[in-house]
N, C-alpha and C positions, 0 to 999 in steps of 0.2 A: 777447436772444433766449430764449425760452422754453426749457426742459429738456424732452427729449423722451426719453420714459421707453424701457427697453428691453423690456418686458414688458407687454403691456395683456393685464389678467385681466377677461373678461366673464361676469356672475354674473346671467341673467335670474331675474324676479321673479315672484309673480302670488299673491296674498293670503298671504303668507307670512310678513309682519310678527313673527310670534313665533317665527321661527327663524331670520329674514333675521341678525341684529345678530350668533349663536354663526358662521354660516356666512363674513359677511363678515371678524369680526373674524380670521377661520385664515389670510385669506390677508395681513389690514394687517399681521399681528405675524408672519410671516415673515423668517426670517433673510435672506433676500434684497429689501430693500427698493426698488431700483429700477424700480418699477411705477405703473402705472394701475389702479383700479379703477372697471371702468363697470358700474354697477349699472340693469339697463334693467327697469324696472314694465310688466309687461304690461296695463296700464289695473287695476290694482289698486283692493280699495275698503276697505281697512284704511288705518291706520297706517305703511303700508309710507314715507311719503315723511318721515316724523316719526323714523321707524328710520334711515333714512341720512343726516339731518341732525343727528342724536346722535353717529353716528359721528365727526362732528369732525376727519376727515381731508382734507388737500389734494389730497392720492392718490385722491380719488372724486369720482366725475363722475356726477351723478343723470342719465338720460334718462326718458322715459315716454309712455306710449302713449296717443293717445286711445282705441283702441278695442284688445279684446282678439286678440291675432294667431296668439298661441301659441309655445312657448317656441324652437324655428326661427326663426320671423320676429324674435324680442328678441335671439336671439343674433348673426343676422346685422346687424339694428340696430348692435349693439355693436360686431361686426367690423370694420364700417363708419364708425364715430364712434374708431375706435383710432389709437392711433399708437405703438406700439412694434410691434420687429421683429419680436420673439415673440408668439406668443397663447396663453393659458390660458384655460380655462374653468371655474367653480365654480358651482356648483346652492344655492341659497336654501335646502336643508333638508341639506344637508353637511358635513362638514369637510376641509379640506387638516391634515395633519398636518407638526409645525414640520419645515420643513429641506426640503421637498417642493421648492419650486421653484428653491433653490439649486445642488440637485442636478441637475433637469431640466436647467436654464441653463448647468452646469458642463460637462454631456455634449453637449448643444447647441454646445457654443461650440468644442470641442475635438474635434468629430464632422468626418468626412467632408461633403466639401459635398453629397454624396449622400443623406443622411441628412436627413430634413427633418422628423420627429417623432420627437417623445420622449416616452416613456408610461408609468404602472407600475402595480405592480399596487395591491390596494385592497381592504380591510375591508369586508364586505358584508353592515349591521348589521341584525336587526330583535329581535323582541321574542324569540323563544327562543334565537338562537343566534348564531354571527357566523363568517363562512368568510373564507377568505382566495382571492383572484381573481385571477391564472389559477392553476391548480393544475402547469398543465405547466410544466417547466422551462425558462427563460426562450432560452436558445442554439434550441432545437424550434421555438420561437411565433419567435423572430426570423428562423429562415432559410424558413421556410415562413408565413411575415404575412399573405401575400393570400391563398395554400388555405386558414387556418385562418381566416380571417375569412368567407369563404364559406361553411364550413361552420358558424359561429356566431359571436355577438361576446362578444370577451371583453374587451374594451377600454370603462373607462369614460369617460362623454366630460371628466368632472373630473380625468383622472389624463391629460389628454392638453396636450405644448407642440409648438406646432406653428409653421413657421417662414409670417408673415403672404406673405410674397409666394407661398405653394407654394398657400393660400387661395384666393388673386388669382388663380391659373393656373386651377386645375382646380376652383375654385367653392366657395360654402359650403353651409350647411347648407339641404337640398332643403325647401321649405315645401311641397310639393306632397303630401307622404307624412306619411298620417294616425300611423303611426311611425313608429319603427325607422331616423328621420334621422337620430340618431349613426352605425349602425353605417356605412348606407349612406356616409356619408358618409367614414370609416376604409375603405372597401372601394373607395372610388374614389380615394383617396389611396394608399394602399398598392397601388396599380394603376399608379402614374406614380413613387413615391419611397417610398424607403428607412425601413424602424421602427427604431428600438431602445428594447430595454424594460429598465428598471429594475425587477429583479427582488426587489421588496420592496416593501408596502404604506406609500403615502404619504397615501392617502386614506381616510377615512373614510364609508360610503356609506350611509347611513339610510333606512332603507323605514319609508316613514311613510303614513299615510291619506292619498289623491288625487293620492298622485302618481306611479301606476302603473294604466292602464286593462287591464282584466281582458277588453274586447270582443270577444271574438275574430273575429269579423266584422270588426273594424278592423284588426285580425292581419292574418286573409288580404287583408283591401286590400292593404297594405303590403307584404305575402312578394308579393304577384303585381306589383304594380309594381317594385320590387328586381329583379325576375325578369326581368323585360322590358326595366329599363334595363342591367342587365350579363348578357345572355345570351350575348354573344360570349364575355363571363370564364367561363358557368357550363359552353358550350360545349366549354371549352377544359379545366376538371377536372370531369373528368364523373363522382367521385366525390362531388366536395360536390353538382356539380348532383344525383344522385340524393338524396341527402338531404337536399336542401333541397326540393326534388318530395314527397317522401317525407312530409317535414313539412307543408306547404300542403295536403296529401291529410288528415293525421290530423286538423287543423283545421277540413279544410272538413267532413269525417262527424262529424266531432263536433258541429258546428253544424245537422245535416241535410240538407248537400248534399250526397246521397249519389255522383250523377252526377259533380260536379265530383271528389269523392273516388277516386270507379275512376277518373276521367283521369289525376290528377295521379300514383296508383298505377303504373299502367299506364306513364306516362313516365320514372317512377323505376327501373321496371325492365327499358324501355329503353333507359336510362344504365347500371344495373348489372344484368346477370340473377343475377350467385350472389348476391344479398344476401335470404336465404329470408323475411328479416322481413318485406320489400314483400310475397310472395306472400299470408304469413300475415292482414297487413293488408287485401289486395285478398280475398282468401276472405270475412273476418268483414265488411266492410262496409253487405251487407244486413240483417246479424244487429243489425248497430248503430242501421240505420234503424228494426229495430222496437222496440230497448231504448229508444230516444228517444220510438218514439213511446208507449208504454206510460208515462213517466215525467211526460210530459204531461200523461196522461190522468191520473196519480193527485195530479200538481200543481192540473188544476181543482175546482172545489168542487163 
């Protein structure tokens, strides 16, 4: 009979060949070796399948796509091709740092059966500087998980183990949301089951060229879908729902909708009227539609 690992780590792909081999290799040389690693190509057109065939490990499972789906649909690919009880997630231009999911596995294993994710925090590297994620103190972020997740995410999806059957109940990762499918996805888990955080960077988080969209049009997609599928949660703290209103409003004026921007104002301070910020925002918004369009005008030739 086969050995069926107790940890399947999914690491989707997508032209990333020359950083795939540092990111895979963080999670093979882990002190905790009892794992899978399913490495899913999202229809790549490098090298990407020549990298995980150097690898030279029994512990990895190439899958791949014919056609490109996005890094949602390869994860949940993965989810689905696993078999351990636990699941981890690692990203193609990353690092897990050593000892990362020994640790996870040790709190997991010795946790509350209530308890169905394990998460920490994480290095957030780019070319000037490097911070450390979350900055609040980790007791704060564990008794209050779903308010503060509502109000942003601070959870990255590489620094998350999560127990596979809590997956199976309440769903994976949402293809349908052009982003922000981690966080959504932490905000409907910590909706049904229990966090605890490891209060120390275990990951390494690399901002690197393309693989973060700056669209913000694709922003407000996303914040207005979230919005709509947890509004009975956003209902219920109606201080994150204003600031999260709040934010969809500075997005949408910034992009030129200036209409959608007084609504989404308007309903922020709905949710909270002492919050003087909204008013400030909802005053200057015409002011903003014509900084825009002046900016335009001096960007055509």
């Amino acid at each position: 009979m086969a050995h069926v690992p107790k940890v399947s780590v999914i690491l989707p792909t997508y032209n990333r060949a020359h950083l795939l081999e540092r990111a895979a290799q963080s999670v093979l040389q882990q002190s905790f070796k009892d794992l899978e690693l399913i490495i899913v190509d999202d229809s790549s057109q490098d090298n990407t399948q020549e990298v995980v065939d150097n690898l030279n490990d029994p512990r990895v499972f190439y899958i791949k796509h014919l056609h490109n789906q996005g890094g949602s649909a390869a994860r949940n690919t993965g989810i689905k091709a696993s078999s351990g009880r636990y699941i981890a997630f690692q990203d193609s231009d990353d690092e897990w740092l050593w000892g990362k999911l020994q640790q996870q596995v040790d709190l997991l294993d010795k946790s509350h059966e209530s308890i169905g994710v394990i998460y920490s925090g994480f290095l957030q590297c780019n070319k000037r500087n490097t911070k450390y994620i979350p900055h609040e103190q980790g007791q704060t972020i564990e008794i209050n998980t779903l308010h503060n997740l509502l109000l942003g995410n601070f959870i990255s999806t590489q620094t998350l183990l999560v127990k596979k059957e809590c997956l199976e109940k309440y769903g994976y990762f949402d293809e349908n949301l052009p982003r922000f499918q981690d966080w959504e996805l932490v905000i409907r888990l910590a909706k049904n089951i229990n966090f605890k955080l490891i209060d120390e960077p275990l990951v390494a988080v690399h901002s690197t060229p393309g693989n973060i969209t700056s669209n913000k049009s694709v922003r407000l997609k996303a914040l207005e879908l979230i919005y709509e599928k947890h509004l009975e949660l956003f209902n219920a703290h109606t201080n994150a729902k204003a600031l999260f209103l709040f934010n969809m409003g500075h997005i949408a004026a910034a992009e030129g909708d200036t209409r959608k921007g007084v609504i989404c104002y308007l309903k922020a301070i709905q949710a909270d009227a002492t919050n003087l910020t909204f008013y400030c925002a909802l005053l200057l918004t015409p002011i903003r539609r014509h900084i825009i369009a002046v900016k335009h005008k001096l960007k055509s030739p």
